[in-house]
C-alpha positions as CSV (number, residue, x, y, z in Angstrom):
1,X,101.3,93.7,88.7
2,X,104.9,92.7,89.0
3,X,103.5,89.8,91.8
4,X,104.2,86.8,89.8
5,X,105.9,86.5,86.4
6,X,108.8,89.7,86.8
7,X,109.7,89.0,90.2
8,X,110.6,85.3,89.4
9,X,112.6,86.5,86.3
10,X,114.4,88.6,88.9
11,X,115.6,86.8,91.5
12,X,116.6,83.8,88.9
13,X,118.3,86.6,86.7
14,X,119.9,87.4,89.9
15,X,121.1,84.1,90.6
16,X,122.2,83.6,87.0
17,X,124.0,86.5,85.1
18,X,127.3,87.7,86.9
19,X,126.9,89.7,90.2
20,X,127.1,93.3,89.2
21,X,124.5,93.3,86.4
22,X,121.7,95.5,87.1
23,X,118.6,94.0,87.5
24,X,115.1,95.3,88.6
25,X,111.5,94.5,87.9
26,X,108.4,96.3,87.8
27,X,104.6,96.2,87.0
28,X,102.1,98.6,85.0
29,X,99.4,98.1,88.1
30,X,100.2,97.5,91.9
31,X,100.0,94.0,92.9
32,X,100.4,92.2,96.2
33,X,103.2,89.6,97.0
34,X,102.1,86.2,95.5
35,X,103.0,83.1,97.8
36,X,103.1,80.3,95.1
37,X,105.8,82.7,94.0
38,X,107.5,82.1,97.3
39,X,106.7,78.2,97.0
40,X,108.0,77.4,93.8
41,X,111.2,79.5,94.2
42,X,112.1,78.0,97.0
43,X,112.2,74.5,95.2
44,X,114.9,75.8,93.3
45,X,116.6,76.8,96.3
46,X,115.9,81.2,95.8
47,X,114.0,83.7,97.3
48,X,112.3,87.2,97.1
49,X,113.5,87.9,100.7
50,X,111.7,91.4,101.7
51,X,111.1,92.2,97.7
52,X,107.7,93.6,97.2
53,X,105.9,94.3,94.0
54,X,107.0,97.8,92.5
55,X,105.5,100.1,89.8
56,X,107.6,101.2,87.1
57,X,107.6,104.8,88.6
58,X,109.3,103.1,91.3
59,X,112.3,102.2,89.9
60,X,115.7,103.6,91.0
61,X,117.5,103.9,87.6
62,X,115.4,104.6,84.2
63,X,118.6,103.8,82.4
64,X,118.5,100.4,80.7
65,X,120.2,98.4,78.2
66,X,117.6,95.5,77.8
67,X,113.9,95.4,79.0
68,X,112.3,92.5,78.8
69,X,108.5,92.3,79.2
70,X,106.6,89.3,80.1
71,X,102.7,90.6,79.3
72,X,101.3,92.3,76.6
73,X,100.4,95.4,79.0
74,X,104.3,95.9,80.2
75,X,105.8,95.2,76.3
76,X,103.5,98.7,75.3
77,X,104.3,100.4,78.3
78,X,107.5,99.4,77.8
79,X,107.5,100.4,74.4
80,X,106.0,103.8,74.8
81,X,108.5,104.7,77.7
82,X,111.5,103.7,75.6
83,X,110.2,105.7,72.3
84,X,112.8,108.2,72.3
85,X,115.8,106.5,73.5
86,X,118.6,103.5,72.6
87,X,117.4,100.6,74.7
88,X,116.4,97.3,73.3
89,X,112.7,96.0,74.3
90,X,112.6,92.4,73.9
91,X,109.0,90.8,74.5
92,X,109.0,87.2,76.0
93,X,105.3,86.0,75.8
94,X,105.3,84.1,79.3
95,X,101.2,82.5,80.4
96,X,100.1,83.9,83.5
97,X,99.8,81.2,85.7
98,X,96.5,82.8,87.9
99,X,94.4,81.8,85.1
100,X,95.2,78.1,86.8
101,X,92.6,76.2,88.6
102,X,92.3,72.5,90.1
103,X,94.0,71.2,93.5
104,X,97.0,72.9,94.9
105,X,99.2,70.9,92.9
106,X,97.9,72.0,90.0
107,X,98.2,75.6,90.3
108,X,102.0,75.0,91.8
109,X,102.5,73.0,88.3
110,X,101.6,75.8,86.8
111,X,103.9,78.5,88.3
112,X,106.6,75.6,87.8
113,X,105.8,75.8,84.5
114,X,106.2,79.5,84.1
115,X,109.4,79.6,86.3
116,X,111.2,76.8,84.3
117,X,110.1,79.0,80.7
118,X,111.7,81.9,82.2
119,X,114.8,80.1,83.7
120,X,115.5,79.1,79.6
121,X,114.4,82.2,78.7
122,X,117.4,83.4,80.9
123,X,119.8,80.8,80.4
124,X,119.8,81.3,76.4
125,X,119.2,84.9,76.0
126,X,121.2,86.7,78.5
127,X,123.2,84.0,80.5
């Protein structure tokens, strides 16, 4: 729903690869903003600023040297919208972090969790 998950690999990709690189996210389903998003960015001193969750049909440019997916729905999409052309589709099995329950904390520890694994994710692969 591109609420959670892409959005954080987004603005830390943002923050990490050299300015220039083009970077977007998008969902397979519409989603709403997500504010443990917001909470557990902001610990790391980021932001989604006015970003709100996008569809794929949504995005500016369809031109892409890497796509990475975080869910098995957007790796097949993915996959099927990249059939006929030359970009690479990397799949980063990422847990979604809604499926959390417990106190506050507990959820937030969660999304930590999911933002840190993307942050390496980031930091090894692309940075």
């Amino acid at each position: 729903m591109n609420a959670i998950r892409s959005p954080m690999a987004e603005v830390i990709a943002r923050a990490t690869l050299p300015r220039g690189t083009y970077i977007a996210s998008a969902g397979v389903r519409p989603g709403k903003r997500d504010p443990f998003v917001d909470a557990v960015l902001s610990e790391i001193g980021l932001d989604l600023a006015e970003r709100q969750p996008q569809m794929l049909e949504e995005l500016e440019d369809d031109y892409f040297d890497l796509i990475v997916t975080l869910a098995p729905e957007a790796h097949h999409q993915a996959l099927e919208r990249t059939r006929s052309t030359a970009v690479s589709v990397e799949y980063w099995p990422t847990p979604d972090p809604t499926v959390a329950t417990g106190t506050r904390e507990q959820i937030l520890a969660a999304y930590r969790q999911v933002r840190e694994m993307i942050r390496q994710r980031i930091e090894d692969r692309l940075a």
